[in-house]
C-alpha positions as CSV (number, residue, x, y, z in Angstrom):
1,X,0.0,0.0,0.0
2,X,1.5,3.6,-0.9
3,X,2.4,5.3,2.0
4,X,0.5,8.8,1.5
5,X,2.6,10.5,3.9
6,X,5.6,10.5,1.5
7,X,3.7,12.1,-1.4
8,X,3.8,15.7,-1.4
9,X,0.8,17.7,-0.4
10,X,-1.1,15.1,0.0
11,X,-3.1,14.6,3.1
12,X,-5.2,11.7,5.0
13,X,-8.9,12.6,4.9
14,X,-11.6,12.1,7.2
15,X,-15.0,9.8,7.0
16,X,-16.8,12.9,6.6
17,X,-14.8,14.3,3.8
18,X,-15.2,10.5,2.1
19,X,-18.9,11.1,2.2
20,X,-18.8,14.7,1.3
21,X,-16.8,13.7,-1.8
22,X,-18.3,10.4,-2.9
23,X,-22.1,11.9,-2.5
24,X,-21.1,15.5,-4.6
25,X,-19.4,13.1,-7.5
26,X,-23.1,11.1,-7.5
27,X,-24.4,14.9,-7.9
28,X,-21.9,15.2,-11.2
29,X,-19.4,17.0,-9.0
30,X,-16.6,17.6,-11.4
31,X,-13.1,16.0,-10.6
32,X,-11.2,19.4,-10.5
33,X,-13.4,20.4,-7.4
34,X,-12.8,16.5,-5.9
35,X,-8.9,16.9,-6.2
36,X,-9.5,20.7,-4.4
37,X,-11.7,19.3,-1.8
38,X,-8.9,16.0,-1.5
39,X,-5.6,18.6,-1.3
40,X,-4.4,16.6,-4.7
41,X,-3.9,19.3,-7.1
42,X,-1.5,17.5,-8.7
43,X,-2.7,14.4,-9.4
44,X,-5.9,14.0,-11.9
45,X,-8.8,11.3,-11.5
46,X,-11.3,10.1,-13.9
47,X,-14.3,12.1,-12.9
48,X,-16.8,10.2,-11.3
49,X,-14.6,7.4,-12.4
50,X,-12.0,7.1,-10.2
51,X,-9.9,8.8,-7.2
52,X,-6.6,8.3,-5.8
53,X,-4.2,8.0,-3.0
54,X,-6.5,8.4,-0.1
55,X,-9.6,8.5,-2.0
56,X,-9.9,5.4,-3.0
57,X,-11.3,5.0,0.9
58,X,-14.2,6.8,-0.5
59,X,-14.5,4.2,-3.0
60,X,-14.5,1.7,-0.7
61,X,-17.0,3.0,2.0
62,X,-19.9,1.4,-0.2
63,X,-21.1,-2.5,-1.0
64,X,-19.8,-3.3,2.6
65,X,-23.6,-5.2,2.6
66,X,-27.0,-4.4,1.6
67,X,-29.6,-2.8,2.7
68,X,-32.9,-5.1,2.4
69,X,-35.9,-3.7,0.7
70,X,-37.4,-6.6,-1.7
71,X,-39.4,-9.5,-0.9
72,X,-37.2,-12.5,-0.7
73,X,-38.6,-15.9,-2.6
74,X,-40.3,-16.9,-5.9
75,X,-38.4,-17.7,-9.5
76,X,-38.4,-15.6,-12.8
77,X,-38.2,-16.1,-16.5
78,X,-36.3,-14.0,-18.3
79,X,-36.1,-13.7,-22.1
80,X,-33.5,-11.6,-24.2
81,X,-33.6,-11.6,-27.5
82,X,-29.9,-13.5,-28.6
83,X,-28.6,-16.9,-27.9
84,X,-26.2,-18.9,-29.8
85,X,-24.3,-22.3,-29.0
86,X,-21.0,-19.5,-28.6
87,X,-22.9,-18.4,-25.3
88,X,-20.0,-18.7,-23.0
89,X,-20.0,-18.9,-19.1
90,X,-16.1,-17.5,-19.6
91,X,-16.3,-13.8,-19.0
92,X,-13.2,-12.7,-21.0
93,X,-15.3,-14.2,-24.1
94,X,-18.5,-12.5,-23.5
95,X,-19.7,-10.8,-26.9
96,X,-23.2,-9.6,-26.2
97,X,-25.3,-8.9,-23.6
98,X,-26.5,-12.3,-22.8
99,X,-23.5,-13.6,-21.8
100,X,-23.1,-10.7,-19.7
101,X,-26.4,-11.4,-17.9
102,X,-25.2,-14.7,-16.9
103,X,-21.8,-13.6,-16.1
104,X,-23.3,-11.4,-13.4
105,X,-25.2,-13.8,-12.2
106,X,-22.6,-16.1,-11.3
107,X,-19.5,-13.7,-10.6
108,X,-18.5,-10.8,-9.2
109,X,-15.7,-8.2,-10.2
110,X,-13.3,-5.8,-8.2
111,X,-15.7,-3.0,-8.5
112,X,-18.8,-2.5,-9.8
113,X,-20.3,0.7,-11.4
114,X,-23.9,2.3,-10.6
115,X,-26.3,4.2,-12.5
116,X,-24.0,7.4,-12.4
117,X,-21.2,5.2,-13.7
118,X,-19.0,5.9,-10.3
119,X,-16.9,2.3,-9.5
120,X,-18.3,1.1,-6.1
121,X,-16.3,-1.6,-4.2
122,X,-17.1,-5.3,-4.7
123,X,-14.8,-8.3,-4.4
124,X,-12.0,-5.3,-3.7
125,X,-11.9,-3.1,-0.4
126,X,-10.1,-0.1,-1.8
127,X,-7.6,1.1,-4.8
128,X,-5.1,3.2,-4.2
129,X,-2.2,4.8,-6.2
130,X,0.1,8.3,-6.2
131,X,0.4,8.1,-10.5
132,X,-2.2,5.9,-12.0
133,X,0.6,4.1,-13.3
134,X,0.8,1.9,-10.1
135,X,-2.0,0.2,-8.2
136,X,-2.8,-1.0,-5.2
137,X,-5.6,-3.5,-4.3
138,X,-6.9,-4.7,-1.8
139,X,-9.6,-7.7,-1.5
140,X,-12.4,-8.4,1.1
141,X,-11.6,-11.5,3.0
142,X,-14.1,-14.0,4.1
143,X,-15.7,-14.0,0.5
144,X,-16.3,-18.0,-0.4
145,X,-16.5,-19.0,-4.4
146,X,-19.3,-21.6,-5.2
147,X,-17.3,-24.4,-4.4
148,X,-16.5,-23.3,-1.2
149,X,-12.8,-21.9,-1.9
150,X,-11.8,-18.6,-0.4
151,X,-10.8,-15.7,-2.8
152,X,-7.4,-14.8,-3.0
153,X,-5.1,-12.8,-4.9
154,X,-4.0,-15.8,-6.6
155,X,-7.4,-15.4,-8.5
156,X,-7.5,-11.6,-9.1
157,X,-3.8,-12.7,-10.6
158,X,-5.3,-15.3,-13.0
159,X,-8.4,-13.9,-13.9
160,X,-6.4,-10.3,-15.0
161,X,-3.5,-11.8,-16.5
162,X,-5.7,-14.7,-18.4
163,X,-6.9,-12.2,-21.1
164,X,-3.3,-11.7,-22.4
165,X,-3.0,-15.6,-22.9
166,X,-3.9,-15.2,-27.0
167,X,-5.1,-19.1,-26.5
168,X,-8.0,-17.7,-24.3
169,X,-9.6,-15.3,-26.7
170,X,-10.3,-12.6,-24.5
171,X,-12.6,-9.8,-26.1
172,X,-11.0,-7.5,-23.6
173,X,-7.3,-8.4,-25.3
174,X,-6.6,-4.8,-26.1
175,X,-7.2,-3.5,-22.9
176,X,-5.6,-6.1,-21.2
177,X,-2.2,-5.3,-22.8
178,X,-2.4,-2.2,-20.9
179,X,-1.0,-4.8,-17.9
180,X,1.8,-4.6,-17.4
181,X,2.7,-6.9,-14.5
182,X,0.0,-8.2,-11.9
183,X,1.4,-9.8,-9.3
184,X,0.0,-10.5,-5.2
185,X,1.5,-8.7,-2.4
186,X,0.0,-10.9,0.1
187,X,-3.3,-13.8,0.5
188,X,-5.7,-10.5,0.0
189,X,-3.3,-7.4,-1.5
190,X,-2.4,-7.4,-5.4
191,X,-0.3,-4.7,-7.3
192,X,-1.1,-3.8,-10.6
193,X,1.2,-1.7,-12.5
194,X,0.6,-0.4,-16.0
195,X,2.3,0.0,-19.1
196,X,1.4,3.8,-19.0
197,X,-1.1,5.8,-16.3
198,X,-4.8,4.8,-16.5
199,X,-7.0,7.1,-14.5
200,X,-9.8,5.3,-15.2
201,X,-8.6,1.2,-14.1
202,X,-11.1,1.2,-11.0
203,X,-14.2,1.7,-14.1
204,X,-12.4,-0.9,-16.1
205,X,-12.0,-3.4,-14.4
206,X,-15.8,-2.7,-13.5
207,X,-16.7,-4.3,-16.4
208,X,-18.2,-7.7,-17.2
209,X,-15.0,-9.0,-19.1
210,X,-13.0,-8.5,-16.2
211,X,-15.1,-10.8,-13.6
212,X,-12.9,-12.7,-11.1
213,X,-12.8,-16.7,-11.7
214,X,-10.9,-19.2,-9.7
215,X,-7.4,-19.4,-10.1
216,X,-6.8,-21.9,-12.6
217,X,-10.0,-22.3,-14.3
218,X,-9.9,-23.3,-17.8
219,X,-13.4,-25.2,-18.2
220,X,-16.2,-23.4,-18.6
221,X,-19.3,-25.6,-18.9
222,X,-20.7,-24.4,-15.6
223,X,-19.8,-21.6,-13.7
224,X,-17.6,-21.0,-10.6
225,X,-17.8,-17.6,-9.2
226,X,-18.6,-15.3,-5.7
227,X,-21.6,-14.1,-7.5
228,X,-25.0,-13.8,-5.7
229,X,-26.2,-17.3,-7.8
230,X,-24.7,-20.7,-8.5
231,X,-25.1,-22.1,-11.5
232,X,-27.3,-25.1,-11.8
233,X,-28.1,-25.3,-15.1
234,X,-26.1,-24.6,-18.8
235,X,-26.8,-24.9,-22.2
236,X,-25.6,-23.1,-24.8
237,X,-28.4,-21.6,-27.2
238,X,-30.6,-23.3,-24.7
239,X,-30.9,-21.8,-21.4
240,X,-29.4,-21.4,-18.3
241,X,-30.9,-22.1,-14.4
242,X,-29.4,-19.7,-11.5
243,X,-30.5,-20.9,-8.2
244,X,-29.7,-18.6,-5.2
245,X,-26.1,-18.6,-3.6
246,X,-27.2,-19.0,0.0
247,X,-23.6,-18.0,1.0
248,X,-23.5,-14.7,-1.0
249,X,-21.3,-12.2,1.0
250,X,-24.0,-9.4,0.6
251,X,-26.4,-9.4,3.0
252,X,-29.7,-10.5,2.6
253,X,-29.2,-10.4,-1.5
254,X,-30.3,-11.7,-3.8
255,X,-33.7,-12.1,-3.4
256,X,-35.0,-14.2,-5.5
257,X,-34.8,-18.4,-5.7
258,X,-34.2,-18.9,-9.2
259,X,-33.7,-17.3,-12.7
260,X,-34.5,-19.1,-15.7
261,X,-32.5,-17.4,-18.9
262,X,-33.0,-18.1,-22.5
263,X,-34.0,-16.7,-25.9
264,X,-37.0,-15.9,-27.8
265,X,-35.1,-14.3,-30.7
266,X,-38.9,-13.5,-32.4
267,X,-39.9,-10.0,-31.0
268,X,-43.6,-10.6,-31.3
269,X,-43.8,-13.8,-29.8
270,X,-41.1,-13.0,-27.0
271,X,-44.0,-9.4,-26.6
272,X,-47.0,-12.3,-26.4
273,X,-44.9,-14.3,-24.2
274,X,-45.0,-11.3,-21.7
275,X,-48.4,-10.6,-22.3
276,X,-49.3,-14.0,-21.5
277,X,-47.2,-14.4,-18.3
278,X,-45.3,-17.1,-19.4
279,X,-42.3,-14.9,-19.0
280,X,-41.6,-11.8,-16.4
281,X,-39.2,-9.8,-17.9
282,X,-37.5,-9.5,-21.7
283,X,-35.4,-7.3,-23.4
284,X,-35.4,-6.0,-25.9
285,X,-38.7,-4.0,-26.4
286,X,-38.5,-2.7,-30.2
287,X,-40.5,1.0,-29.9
288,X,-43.0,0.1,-32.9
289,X,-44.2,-2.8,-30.3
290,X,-44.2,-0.7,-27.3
291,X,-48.1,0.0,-28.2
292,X,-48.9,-3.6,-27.5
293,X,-47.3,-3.0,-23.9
294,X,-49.2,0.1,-23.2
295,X,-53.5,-1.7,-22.6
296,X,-52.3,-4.1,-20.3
297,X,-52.5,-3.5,-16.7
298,X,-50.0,-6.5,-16.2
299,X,-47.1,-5.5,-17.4
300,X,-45.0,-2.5,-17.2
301,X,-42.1,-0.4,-20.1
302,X,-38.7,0.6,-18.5
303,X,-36.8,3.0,-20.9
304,X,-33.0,3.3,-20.3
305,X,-31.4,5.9,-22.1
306,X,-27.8,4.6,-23.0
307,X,-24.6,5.5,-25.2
308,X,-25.2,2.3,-26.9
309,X,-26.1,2.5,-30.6
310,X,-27.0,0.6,-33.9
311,X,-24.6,1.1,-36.3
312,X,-23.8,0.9,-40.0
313,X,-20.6,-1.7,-40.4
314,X,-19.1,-1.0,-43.8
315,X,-16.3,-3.6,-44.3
316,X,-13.5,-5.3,-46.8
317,X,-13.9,-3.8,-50.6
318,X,-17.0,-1.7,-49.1
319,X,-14.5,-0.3,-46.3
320,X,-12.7,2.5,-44.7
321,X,-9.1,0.9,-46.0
322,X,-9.9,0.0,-49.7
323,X,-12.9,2.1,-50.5
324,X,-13.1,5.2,-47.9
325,X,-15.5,7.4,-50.9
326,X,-18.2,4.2,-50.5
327,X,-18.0,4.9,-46.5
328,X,-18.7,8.9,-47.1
329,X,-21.6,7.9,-49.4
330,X,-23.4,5.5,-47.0
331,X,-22.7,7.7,-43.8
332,X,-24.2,11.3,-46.2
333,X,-27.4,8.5,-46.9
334,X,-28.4,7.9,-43.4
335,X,-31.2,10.3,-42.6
336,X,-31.1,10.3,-39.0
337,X,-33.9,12.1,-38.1
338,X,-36.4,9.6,-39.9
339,X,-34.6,6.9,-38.5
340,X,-34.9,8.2,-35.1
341,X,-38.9,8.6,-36.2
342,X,-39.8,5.4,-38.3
343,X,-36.9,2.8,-36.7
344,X,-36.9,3.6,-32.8
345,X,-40.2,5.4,-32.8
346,X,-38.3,8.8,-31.2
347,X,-36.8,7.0,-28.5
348,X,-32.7,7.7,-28.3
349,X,-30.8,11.1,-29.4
350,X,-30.1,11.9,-32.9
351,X,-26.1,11.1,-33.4
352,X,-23.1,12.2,-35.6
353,X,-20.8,9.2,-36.5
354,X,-18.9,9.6,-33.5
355,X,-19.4,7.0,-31.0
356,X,-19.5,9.2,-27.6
357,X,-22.9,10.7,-26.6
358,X,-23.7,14.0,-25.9
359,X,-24.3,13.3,-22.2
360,X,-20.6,12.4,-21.6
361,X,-18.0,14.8,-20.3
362,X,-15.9,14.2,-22.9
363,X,-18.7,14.8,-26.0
364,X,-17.0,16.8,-28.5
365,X,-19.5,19.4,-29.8
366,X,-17.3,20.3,-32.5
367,X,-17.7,17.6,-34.7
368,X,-20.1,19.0,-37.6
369,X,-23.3,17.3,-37.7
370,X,-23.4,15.8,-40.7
371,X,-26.8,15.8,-42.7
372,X,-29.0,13.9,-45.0
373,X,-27.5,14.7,-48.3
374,X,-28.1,13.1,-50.9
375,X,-26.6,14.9,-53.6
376,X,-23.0,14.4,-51.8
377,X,-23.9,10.7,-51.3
378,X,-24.3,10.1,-55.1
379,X,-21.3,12.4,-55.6
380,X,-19.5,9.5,-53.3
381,X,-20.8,6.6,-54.5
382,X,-19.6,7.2,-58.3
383,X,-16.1,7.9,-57.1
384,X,-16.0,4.5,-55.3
385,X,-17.1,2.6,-58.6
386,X,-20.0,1.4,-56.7
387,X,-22.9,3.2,-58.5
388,X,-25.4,0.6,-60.7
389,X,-24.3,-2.4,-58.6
390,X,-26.7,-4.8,-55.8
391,X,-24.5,-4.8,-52.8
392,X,-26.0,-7.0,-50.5
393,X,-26.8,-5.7,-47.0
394,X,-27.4,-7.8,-44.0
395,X,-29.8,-7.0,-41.2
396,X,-31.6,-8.7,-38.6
397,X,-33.4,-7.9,-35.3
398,X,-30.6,-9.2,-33.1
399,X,-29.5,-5.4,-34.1
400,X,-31.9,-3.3,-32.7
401,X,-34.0,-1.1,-35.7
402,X,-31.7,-2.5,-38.1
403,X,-34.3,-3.7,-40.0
404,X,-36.0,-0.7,-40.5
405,X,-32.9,1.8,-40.8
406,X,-32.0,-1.1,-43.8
407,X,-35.3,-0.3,-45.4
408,X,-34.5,3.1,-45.0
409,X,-30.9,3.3,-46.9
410,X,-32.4,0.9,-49.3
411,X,-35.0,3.8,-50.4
412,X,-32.8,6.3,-49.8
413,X,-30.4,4.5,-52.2
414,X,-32.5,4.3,-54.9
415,X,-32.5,7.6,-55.2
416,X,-28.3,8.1,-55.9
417,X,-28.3,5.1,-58.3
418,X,-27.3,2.4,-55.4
419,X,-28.9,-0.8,-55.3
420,X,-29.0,-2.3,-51.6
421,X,-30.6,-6.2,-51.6
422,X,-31.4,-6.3,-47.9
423,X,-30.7,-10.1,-46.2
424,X,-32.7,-10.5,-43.4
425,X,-30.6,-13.0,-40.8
426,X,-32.4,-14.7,-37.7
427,X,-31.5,-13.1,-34.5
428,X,-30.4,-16.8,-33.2
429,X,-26.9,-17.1,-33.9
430,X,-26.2,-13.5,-35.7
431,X,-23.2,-12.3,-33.2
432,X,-21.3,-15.5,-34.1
433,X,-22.8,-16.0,-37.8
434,X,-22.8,-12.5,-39.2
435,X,-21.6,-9.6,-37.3
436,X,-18.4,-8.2,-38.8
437,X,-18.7,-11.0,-41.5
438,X,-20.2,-9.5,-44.2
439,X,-19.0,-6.1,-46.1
440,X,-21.7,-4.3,-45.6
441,X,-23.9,-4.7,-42.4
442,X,-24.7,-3.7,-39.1
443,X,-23.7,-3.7,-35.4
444,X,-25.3,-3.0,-31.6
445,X,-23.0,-1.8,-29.5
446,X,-23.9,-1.8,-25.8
447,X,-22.5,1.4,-24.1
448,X,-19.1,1.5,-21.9
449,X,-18.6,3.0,-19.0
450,X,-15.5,5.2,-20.5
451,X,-14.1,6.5,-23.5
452,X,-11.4,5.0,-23.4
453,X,-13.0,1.6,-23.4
454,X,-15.0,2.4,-25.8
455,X,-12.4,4.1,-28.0
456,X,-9.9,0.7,-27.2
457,X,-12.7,-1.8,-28.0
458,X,-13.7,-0.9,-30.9
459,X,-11.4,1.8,-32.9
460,X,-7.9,0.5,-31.8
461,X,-6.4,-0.4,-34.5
462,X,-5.7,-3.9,-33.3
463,X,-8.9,-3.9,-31.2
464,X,-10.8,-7.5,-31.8
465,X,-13.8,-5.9,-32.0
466,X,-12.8,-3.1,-34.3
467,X,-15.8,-3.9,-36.5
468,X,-14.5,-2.2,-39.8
469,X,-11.1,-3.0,-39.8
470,X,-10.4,1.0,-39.2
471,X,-6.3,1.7,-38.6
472,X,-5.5,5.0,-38.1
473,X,-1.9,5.4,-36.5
474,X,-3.0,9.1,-35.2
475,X,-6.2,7.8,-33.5
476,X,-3.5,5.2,-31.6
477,X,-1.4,7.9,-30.7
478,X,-4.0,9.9,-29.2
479,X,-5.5,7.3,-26.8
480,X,-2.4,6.1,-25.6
481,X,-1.7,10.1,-24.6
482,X,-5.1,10.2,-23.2
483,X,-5.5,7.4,-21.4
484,X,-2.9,9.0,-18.8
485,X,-3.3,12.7,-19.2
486,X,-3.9,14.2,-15.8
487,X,-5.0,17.5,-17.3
488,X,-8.6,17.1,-18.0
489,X,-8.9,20.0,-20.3
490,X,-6.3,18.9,-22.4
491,X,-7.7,15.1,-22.1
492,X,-10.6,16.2,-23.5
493,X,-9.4,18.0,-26.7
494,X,-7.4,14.9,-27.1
495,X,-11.0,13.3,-27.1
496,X,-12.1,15.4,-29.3
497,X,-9.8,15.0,-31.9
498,X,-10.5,11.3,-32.1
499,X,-13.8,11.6,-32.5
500,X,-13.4,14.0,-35.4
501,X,-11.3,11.2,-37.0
502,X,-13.8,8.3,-36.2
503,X,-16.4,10.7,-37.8
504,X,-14.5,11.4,-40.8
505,X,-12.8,8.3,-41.9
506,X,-14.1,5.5,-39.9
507,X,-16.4,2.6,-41.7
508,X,-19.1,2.9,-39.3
509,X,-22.3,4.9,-39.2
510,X,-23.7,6.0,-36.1
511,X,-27.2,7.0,-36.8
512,X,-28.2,7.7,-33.0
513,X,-27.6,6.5,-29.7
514,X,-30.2,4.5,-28.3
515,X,-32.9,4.1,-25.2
516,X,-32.9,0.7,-24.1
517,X,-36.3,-0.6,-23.4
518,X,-36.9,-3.5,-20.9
519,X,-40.9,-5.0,-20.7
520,X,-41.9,-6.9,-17.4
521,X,-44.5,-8.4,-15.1
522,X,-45.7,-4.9,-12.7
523,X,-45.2,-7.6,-9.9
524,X,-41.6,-8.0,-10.5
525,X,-39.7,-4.9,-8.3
526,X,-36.2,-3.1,-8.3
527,X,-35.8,-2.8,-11.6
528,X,-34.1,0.9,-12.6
529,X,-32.4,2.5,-15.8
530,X,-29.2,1.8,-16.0
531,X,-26.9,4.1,-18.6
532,X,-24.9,0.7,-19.1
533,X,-28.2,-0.4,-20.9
534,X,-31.2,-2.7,-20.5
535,X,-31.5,-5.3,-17.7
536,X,-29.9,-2.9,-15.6
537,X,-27.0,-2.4,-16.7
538,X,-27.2,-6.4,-17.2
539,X,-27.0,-6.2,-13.7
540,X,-30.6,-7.3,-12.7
541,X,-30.2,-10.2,-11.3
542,X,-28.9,-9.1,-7.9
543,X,-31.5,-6.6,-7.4
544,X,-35.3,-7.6,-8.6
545,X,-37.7,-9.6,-6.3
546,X,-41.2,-10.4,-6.5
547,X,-44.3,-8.3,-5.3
548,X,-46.6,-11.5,-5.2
């Protein structure tokens, strides 16, 4: 642990400071005031993201236990719209938010983050570090995995360290390799030091890909964790069963018995399955069905506003490397306000090809907003040598309104001389089977808590995930110099300047960012928007209980 008396001008603080702080960054207090209320003028957190040195005991005064509100008892069904025999119980290889359902049912990470996006303590008591560079950690003792092992470092070790293992497939590989070394300083203390400062670690390792697993653990056809159920039941593309963990170290969570989790990929028959009772909560509600929701007394509409957005993927001879003119045309076609109206029914904001939303401190309002414009589409699409050819376009409703914003371009189109032959896909099987297949198709990304992640996941230019094969050497550049710039000002021009270049020469089209909309039984309690998206930020499980 850093001894804070050896860096200068900074000073222990009391409980009542901790509060003080913790509850003004829940108001949006910004981090410059934190770090004058702290003494730490010198050193630069992440906003409601993170705090150092002595801070991080301001982090750590929550999820000491639970406060008991619900009704404990009764079992669930729950019904998303995706499943796929690559459903995974391995949270390095979750890919959609599915997995990430289950993976919080079953495990638990070192922090976890709530609706404002702070971190709050979980399997980890506190963080601390004097540079971001170097980190501090240390565990809660007493906390039991399923099979009754204790949680040590040894398995924060393994669980960080795993996704750098190429053999393992992590989705989080590129945000991994910002590790360093991880090593444990003792049964419950590990040190993380980085390959350059992160302000923002406690938020990252928040996330569902970095969930703690046993040390060791390379079989994943059940699940192993500290989380709040055991797993009793898996089958890929099938369903899972999540009976309560009777030994969960938060009191008097969770609440309910059991969760049944599966798939109706079919959005009017996963609506009627609501209707009917036969399931109590689903996600997601397409708005053009939100109408059927609204006669019933039964059932109830929960709308999430999230940074999470549809997107046009343009890929391979239609991408940003060989064919950037073919990129300009398609992103000049998208008429966002009628895709805001006809595809999500005005639910979300209207956005600019630039994938951080307006409601994040880091939003760059300088990017122009580009408009429908037709006549600069078709000016595009000659220079790419596309004009007069059937470029097939691949949709499906695993991709929220992708559908409808396909129908849209495909109009839209005819208008410039493009010919779009839309390919509807089933939503069964489409992360696996389709997504970043095909040159010319679409994505639904869930939001992150950071730019940074979302930036590194996606745009990197060795990201997995980055869904058009972008490579800018710039953009690279600019989030390594962000990622530990302690001067928030110029953090955020650095910010800025990326997404001017994701705007301009990325293959993706961001249409808008989207509201996530969750339907459920009225009997079924606790649930609450979440800016992470629906089901809570995937977080439900833990929290809902039955009104019976």
């Amino acid at each position: 642990m850093t001894d804070n008396k050896n860096i200068p001008g900074t000073q222990l603080i009391s409980g009542e400071q901790s509060q003080r702080i913790f509850e003004g960054l829940n108001r949006g207090m910004s981090r410059r005031d934190a770090l004058r209320m702290l003494g730490l003028a010198g050193i630069a957190a992440a906003g409601a993201a993170s705090l150092f040195g002595p801070a991080g005991q301001v982090l750590a005064a929550s999820a000491s236990g639970a406060t008991v509100t619900g009704k404990r008892g009764g079992r669930i069904k729950v019904a998303t719209a995706t499943s796929s025999t690559a459903d995974t119980l391995d949270p390095a290889k979750g890919s959609n938010y599915t997995d990430y359902c289950r993976h919080n049912m079953f495990y638990n990470g070192l922090t976890s983050l709530d609706e404002q996006l702070v971190p709050r303590m979980s399997l980890a008591e506190s963080f601390d570090t004097s540079d971001a560079l170097s980190w501090n950690i240390k565990l809660r003792k007493d906390i039991l995995f399923h099979d009754g092992k204790p949680l040590t470092s040894a398995d924060v070790v393994y669980s960080l360290t795993r996704h750098k293992v190429p053999q393992v497939g992590s989705k989080a590989l590129s945000i991994a390799q910002q590790f360093e070394e991880v090593k444990a300083n003792g049964p419950h203390e590990v040190q993380v030091r980085l390959v350059s400062p992160n302000a923002d670690l406690p938020a990252v390792l928040g996330t569902t890909h970095f969930l703690i697993v046993r040390d060791g653990t390379t079989d994943f056809t059940t699940a192993n964790g500290t989380g709040p159920f055991t797993c009793a039941e898996f089958q890929p593309g099938v369903r899972s069963i999540a009976k309560r963990n009777d030994n969960y170290w938060k009191a008097g969570l969770p609440y309910l018995d059991e969760i049944e989790f599966f798939s109706i990929p079919d959005e009017s028959a996963r609506i009627s399955a609501l209707l009917a009772g036969d399931v109590d909560l689903i996600n997601p509600v397409s708005p053009r069905s939100v109408s059927r929701l609204e006669g019933s007394a039964s059932v109830a509409l929960m709308e999430s506003p999230t940074g999470g957005y549809t997107n046009l993927i343009m890929r391979d001879e239609l991408g940003p490397v060989q064919n950037p003119d073919f990129v300009l045309a398609m992103k000049y076609l998208l008429d966002r306000k009628q895709i805001n109206r006809v595809a999500f029914r005005g639910y979300g904001k209207i956005a600019n090809d630039q994938p951080i939303a307006a409601n994040n401190r880091y939003y760059s309002a300088d990017v122009p907003q580009r408009a429908f414009d037709p006549d600069k589409a078709k000016f595009h699409l000659k220079k790419s040598g596309m004009a007069g050819r059937s470029l097939p376009l691949v949709a499906s409703e695993a991709a929220t309104g992708s559908q409808d914003i396909a129908q849209l371009l495909q109009l839209s189109g005819q208008q410039i001389g493009l010919k779009l032959d839309i390919k509807r896909v089933p939503a069964d099987g489409y992360w696996s089977n389709h997504w970043m297949k095909h040159p010319l198709g679409f994505g639904s990304i869930n939001a992150r808590p950071t730019a940074d992640l979302m930036f590194s996941l996606f745009f990197q230019s060795d990201a997995v995930m980055n869904e058009s094969g972008w490579k800018s050497e710039r953009f690279d550049e600019l989030l390594l110099a962000a990622r530990g710039e302690t001067d928030d000002a110029q953090r955020k021009q650095m910010y800025g300047e990326m997404q001017m270049l994701v705007n301009e020469h990325c293959g993706v089209g961001i249409p808008q960012f989207s509201s996530s909309l969750d339907g459920h039984n009225a009997k079924l309690k606790g649930l609450a928007p979440h800016p992470l998206g629906g089901l809570m930020g995937y977080m439900f499980a833990e929290h809902v209980w039955l009104d019976a």
